[in-house]
C-alpha positions in Angstrom: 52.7 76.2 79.0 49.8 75.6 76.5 52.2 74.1 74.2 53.1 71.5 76.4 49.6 70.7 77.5 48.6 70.0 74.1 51.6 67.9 73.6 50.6 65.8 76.9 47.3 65.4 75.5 48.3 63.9 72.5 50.6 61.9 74.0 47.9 60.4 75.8 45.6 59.9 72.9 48.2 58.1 71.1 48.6 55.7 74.4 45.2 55.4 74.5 45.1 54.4 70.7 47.9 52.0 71.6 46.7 50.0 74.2 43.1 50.0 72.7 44.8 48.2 68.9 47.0 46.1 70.8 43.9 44.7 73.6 41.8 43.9 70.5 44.7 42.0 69.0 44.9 39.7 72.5 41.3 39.5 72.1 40.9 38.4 68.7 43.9 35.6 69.2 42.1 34.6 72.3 39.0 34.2 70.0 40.7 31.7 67.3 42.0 30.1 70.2 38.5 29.2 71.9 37.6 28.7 68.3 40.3 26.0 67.9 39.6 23.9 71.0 35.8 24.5 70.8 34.6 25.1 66.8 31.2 26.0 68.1 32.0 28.4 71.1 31.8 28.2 75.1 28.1 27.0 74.3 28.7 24.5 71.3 26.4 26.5 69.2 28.1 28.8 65.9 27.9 32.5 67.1 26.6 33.2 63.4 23.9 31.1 64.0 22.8 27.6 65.4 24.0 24.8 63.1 21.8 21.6 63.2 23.1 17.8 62.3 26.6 18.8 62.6 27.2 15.2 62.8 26.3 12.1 60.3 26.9 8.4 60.1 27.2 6.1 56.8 23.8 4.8 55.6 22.9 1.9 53.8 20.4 1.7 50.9 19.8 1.5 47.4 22.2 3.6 45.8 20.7 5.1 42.7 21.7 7.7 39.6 18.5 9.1 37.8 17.3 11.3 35.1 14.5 13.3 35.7 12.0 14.7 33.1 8.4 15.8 33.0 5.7 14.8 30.1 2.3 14.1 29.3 0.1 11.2 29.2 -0.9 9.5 26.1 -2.2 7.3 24.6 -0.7 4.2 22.5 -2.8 6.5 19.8 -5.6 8.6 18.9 -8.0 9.6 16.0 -10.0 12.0 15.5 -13.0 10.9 13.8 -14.6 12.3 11.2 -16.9 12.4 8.4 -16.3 11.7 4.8 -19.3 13.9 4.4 -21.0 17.1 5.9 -24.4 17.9 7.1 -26.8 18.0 10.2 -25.6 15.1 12.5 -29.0 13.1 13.4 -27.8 10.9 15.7 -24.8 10.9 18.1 -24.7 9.1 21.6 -21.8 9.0 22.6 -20.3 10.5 26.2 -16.5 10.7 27.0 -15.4 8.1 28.8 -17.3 5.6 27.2 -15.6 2.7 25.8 -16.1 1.2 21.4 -15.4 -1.2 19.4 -14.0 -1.3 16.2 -16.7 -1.0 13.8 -18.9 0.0 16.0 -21.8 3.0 15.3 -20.4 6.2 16.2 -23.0 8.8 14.2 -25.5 9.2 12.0 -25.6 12.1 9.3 -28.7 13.9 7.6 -28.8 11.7 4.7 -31.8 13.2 2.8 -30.3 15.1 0.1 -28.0 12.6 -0.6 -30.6 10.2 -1.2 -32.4 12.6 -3.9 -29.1 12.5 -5.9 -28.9 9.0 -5.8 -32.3 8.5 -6.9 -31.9 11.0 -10.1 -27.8 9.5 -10.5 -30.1 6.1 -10.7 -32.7 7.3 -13.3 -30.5 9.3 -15.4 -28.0 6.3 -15.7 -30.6 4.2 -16.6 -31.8 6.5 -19.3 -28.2 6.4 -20.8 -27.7 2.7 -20.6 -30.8 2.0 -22.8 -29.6 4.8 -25.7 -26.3 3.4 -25.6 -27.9 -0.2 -25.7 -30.4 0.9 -28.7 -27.6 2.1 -30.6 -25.5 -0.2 -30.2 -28.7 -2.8 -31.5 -29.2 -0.2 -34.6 -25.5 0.1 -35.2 -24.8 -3.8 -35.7 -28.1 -4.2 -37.8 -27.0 -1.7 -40.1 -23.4 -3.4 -40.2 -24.7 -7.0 -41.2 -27.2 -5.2 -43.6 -24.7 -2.9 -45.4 -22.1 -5.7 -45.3 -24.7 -7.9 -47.3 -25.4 -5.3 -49.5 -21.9 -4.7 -50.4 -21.7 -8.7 -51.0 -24.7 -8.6 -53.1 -23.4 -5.4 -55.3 -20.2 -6.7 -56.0 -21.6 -9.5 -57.1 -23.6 -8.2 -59.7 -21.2 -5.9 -60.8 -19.2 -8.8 -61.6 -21.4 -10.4 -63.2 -22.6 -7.5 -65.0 -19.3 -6.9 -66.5 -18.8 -10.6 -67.9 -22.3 -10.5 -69.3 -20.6 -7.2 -71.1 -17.4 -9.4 -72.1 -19.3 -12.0 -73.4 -21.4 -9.9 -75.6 -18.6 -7.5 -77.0 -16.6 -11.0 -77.8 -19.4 -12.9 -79.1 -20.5 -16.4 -78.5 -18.5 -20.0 -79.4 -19.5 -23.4 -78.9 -17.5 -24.2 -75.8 -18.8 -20.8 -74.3 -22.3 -22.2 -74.7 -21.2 -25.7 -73.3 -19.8 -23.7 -70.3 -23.1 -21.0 -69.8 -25.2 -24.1 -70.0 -23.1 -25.6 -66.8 -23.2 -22.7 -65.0 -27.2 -22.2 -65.4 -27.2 -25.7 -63.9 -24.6 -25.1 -61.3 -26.5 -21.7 -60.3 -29.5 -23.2 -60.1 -28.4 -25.9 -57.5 -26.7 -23.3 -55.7 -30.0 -21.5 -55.4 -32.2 -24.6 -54.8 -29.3 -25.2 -51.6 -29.6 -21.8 -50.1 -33.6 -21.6 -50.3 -33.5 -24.7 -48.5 -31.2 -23.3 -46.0 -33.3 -20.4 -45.7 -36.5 -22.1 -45.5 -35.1 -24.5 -43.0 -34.1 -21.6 -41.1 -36.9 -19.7 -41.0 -38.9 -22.9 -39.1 -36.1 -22.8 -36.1 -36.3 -19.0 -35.9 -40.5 -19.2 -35.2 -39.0 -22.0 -32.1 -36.3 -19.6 -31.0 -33.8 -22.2 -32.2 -31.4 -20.1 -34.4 -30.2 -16.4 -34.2 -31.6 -13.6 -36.3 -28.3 -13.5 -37.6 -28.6 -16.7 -39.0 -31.4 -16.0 -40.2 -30.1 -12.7 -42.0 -27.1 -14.7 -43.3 -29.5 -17.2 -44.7 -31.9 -14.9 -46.3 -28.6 -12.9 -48.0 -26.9 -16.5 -49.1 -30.2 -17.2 -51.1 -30.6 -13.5 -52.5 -27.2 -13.6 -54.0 -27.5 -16.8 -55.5 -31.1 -16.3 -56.8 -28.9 -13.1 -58.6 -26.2 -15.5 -59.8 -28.6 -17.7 -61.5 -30.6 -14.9 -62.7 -27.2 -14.0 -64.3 -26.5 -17.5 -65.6 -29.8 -17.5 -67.3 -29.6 -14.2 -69.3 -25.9 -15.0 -70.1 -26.5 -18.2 -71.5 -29.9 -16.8 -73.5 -27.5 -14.2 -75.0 -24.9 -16.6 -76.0 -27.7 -18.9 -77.6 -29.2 -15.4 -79.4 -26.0 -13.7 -80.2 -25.7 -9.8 -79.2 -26.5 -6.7 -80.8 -25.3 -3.4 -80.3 -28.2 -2.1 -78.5 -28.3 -5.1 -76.0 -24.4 -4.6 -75.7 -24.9 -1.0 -74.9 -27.4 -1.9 -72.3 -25.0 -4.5 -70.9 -22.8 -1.5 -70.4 -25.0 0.4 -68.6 -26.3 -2.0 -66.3 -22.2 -2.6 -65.2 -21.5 0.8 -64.5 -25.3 1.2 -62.4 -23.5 -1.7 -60.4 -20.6 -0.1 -59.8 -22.7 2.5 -58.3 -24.6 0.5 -56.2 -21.1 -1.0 -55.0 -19.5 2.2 -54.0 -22.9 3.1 -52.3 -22.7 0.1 -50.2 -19.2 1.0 -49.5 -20.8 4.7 -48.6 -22.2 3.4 -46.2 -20.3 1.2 -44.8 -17.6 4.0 -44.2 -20.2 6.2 -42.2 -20.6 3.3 -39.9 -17.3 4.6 -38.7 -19.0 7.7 -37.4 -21.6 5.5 -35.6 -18.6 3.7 -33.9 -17.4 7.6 -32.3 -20.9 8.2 -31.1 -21.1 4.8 -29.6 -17.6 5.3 -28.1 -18.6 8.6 -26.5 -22.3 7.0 -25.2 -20.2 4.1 -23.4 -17.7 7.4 -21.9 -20.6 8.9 -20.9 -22.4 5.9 -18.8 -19.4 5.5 -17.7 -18.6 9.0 -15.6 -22.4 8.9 -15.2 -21.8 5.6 -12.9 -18.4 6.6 -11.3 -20.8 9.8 -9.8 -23.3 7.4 -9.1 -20.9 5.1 -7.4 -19.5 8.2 -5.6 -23.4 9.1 -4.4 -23.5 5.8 -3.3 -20.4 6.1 -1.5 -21.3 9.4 -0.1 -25.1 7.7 1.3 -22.7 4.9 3.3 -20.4 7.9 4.9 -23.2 9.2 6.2 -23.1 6.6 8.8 -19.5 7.1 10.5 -18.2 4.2 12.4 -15.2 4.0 14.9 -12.0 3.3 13.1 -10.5 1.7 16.1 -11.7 0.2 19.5 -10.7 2.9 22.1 -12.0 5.4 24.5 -13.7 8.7 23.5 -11.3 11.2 25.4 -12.7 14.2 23.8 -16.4 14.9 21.7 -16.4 17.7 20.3 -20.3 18.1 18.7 -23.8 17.3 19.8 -26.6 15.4 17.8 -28.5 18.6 16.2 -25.0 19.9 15.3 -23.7 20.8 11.7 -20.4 19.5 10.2 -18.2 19.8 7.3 -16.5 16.9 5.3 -12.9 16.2 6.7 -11.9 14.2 3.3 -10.3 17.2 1.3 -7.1 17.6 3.8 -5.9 16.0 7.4 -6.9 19.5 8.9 -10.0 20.1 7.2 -13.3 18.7 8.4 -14.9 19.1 12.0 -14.0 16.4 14.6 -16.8 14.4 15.8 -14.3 13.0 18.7 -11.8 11.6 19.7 -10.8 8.3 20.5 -8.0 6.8 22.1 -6.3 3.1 22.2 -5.6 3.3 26.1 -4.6 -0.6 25.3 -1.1 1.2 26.3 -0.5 4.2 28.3 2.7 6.5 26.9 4.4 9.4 28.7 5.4 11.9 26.0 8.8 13.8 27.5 12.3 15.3 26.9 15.5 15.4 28.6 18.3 17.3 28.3 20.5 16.9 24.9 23.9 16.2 27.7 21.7 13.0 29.5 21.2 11.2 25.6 24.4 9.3 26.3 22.8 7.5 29.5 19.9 6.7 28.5 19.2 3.3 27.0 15.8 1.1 26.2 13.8 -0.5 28.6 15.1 1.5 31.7 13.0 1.7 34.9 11.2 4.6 35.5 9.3 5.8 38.5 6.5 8.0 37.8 4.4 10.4 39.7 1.3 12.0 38.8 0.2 15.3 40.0 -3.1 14.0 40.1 -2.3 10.9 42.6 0.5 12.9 44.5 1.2 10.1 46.9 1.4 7.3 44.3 4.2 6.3 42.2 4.0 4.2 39.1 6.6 2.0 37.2 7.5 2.5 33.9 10.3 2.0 31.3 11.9 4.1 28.7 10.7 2.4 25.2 11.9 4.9 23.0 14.4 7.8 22.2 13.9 10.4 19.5 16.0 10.8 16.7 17.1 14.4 17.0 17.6 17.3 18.8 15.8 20.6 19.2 15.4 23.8 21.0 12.6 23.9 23.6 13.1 27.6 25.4 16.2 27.9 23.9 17.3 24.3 25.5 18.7 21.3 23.2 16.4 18.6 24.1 15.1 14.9 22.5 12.2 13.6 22.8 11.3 10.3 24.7 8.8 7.7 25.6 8.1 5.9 28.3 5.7 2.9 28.3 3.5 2.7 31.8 3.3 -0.6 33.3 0.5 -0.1 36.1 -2.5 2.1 36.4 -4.5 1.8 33.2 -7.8 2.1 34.7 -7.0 5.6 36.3 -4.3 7.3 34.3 -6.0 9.4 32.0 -4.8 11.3 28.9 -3.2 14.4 29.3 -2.1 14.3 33.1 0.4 15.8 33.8 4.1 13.6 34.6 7.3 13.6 36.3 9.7 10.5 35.7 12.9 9.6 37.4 14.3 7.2 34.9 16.8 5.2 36.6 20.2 4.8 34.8 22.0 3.1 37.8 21.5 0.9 41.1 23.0 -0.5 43.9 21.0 -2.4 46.3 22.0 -2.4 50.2 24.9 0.3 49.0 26.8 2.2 52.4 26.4 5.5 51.4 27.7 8.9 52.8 26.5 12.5 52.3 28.6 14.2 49.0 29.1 17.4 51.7 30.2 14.9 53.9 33.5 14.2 51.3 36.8 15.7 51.1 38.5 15.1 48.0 42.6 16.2 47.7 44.8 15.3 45.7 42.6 12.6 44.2 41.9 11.1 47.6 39.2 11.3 49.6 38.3 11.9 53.1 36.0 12.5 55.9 36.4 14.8 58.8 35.9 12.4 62.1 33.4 13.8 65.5 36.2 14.7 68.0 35.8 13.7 71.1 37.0 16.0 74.6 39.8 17.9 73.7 41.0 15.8 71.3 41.1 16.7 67.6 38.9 16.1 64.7 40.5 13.5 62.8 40.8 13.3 59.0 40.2 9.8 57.8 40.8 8.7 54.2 38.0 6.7 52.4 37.5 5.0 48.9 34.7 6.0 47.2 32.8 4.3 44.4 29.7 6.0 42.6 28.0 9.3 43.5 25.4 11.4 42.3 23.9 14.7 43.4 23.5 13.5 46.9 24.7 11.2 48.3 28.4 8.6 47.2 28.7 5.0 47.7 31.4 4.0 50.6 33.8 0.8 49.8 36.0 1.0 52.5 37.4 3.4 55.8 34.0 3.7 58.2 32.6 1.3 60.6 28.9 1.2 61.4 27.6 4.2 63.6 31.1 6.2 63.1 30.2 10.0 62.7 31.8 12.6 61.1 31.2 16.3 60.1 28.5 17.2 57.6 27.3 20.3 55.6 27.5 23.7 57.5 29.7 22.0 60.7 32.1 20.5 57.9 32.1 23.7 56.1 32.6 26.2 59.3 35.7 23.9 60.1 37.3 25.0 56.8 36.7 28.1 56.9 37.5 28.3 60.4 41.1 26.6 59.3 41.8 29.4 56.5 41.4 32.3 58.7 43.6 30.7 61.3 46.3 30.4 58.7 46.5 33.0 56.3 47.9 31.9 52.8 47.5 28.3 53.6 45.3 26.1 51.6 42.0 24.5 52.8 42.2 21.0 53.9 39.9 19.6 51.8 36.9 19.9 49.6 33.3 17.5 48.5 34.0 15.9 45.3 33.2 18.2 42.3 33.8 21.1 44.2 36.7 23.8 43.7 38.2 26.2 46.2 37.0 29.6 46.4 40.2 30.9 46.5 40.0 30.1 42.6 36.8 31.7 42.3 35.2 28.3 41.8 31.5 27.1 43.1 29.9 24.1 44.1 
């Protein structure tokens, strides 16, 4: 009895189980059927959630694909100006914002210590000068003099050693004929170069003729007052005859002349050493007046003048302040400020390494400011780097983008964001890219149904797209809606659970289904 209790029980459980599977079968066919002839539910709305703008129309506007970076404002360039030497800075005026000239005064630097060297550069200089200038004076007297002495010696020795010749030979008519002629011919010789002397001597008191005229004068008459000297006593021997004591004095004034020749050649050999020290006076006046020069150069630094006309967007010390010269490296040195050619404004940016290929010169660019939010201001792409580099682990290239408005406001340093615009198409019709259905390589769009009637896929040609939006050619008429975003999307997904196995109507260009795994 028990036994078939429990079996009636279970029996009844199992119906119950039955009917419970089978009445939520019905009611989930019913469902997909509702579904089917209302894609929204009895109310229109998705029981997931309400879906707004299930509907769209074609637009028509300026169709547009675009890069976007961000940057910073620059200038067209900038210097940092410095001072070729340091020191207290006396004077210094300046304010950011104001505007200067080329040329124009920038600073003045404590110039005091500089003008002490100077002043001792100037007197030590001076003090070389006038050595090097006496001994170059002393050096040339003594080279004329010992020159004419050397003249004068050798002369005598020559004549010293035919006096000698004459007396160790002995005398003959004809050699009295010719000593006679030579008395007379040294004695007009020596009547000529008094003359010259004399006549000389009268210009030189009027500032007429140069003491070395005068010199060579006075040493022409010396020498030929010694060769008619030497005539005389040459022709008295001859007349007299010689004896051995006058020969042997004969012999020893020749060989006193050859001393007094290689004396004057004594000397003129140490002239050489006067012409070292000379050489090492005119080295020393010489670095003497490159560091006076440099002094000099060093007293015009200290007033520092603007390198370029510009604005000073940065100053970085006060009048009062101490600074260090900036002429031993680029980094070395303290800024004064900084000034900036604003003649042209510049957008320093990157891009992405995969958007080099679209970019070309002179593209339009749209820029907007974070510091005048509800402005935008043209520009064009002027230049493209010429290589790539990592910026947080990114391959970018640097760009520039000339700004074409707003050069009284835009100030160095703002911040930027550029859309530079690759591609246009004015009065374009356009339709949403979520909007699209692409397969098979067509594309379509899912039409508004109207009643019970249902949605109608239409078939479109497409031209260009980008993230947004694609440009319509042909298949819609003005004010024609179709399914958009979520609506569009609920339909297909609506449409795979219905058929099980079957594939998805259709997809948005550049999209893959998720059967595949794929993503937007």
């Amino acid at each position: 009895m028990q036994i078939q209790k429990k079996y009636r029980r279970r029996g009844v459980l199992q119906m119950k189980r039955f009917l419970s599977f089978k009445s939520l079968s019905v009611l989930a066919v019913i469902a997909v059927l509702i579904y089917f002839i209302n894609p929204f539910g009895l109310s229109g709305k998705n029981t997931a959630g309400a879906i707004a703008n299930k509907y769209t129309q074609m637009s028509v506007d300026t169709f547009e694909i675009t890069v976007s970076c961000s940057g910073t404002v620059t200038a067209l360039s900038s210097v940092d100006v410095k001072s070729r030497v340091g020191g207290t800075v006396e004077y210094l005026t300046l304010m950011e914002g104001d505007f200067v000239n080329k040329n124009d005064l920038v600073a003045n630097i404590d110039k005091r210590n500089i003008l002490l060297k100077v002043k001792q550069n100037e007197t030590d200089l001076k003090a070389a000068r006038a050595q090097l200038e006496k001994s170059k004076i002393g050096y040339a007297i003594d080279r004329k003099t010992y020159a004419n002495d050397l003249k004068r010696t050798q002369a005598n020795a020559n004549l010293s050693h035919s006096n000698l010749n004459l007396m160790q030979k002995g005398s003959r008519p004809e050699e009295l004929s010719q000593g006679e002629a030579q008395v007379e011919l040294a004695q007009a010789n020596f009547e000529n170069s008094r003359k010259t002397y004399n006549r000389n001597k009268e210009l030189f008191t009027k500032n007429l003729v140069s003491q070395s005229a005068m010199d060579s004068a006075r040493a022409n008459m010396d020498v030929s007052a010694a060769q008619l000297k030497s005539a005389e006593e040459k022709f008295n021997l001859l007349k007299q005859g010689y004896q051995n004591e006058e020969i042997q004095k004969a012999q020893a004034q020749y060989e006193v002349s050859l001393c007094a020749v290689e004396d004057a050649i004594y000397k003129i050999e140490s002239l050489k050493v006067r012409e070292q020290e000379i050489k090492n006076l005119e080295s020393t006046v010489e670095k003497m007046d490159i560091i006076h020069q440099d002094a000099l150069e060093q007293l015009k630094d200290t007033t520092v003048l603007a390198p370029i006309s510009g604005v000073v967007t940065q100053k970085w010390v006060d009048a009062g302040g101490i600074i260090t010269s900036g002429i031993s490296s680029v980094t070395s040195g303290t800024n004064i400020i900084t000034l900036s050619d604003m003649s042209e404004i510049k957008i320093k940016a990157n891009v992405d390494e995969t958007d080099i290929h679209k970019l070309l010169p002179d593209l339009p660019t749209r820029v907007k400011l974070d510091a005048y939010q509800k402005r935008t201001f043209m520009a064009k792409l002027s230049s493209i780097g010429p290589r790539v580099y990592l910026k947080e682990n990114v391959p970018v290239i640097d760009i520039t983008l000339d700004l074409l408005e707003g050069s009284g406001e835009v100030k160095v340093g703002m911040t930027a964001d550029a859309e530079i615009v690759i591609a246009s198409v004015p009065n374009a019709k356009l339709v949403p890219n979520d909007s699209v259905i692409e397969r098979g390589g067509k594309h379509f769009v899912r039409m508004e149904n109207g009643g019970d009637k249902k949605a109608e896929l239409r078939p479109i040609k497409v031209g260009l797209s980008n993230g947004d939006v694609t440009v319509l050619l042909e298949g819609l008429k003005e004010n024609e809606r179709f399914y958009t975003g979520e609506a569009l999307k609920a339909i297909k997904e609506t449409s795979a659970a219905a058929k099980p196995g079957m594939p998805i109507l259709g997809r948005p260009p550049g999209t893959r289904s998720t059967r595949s795994g794929g993503t937007k």
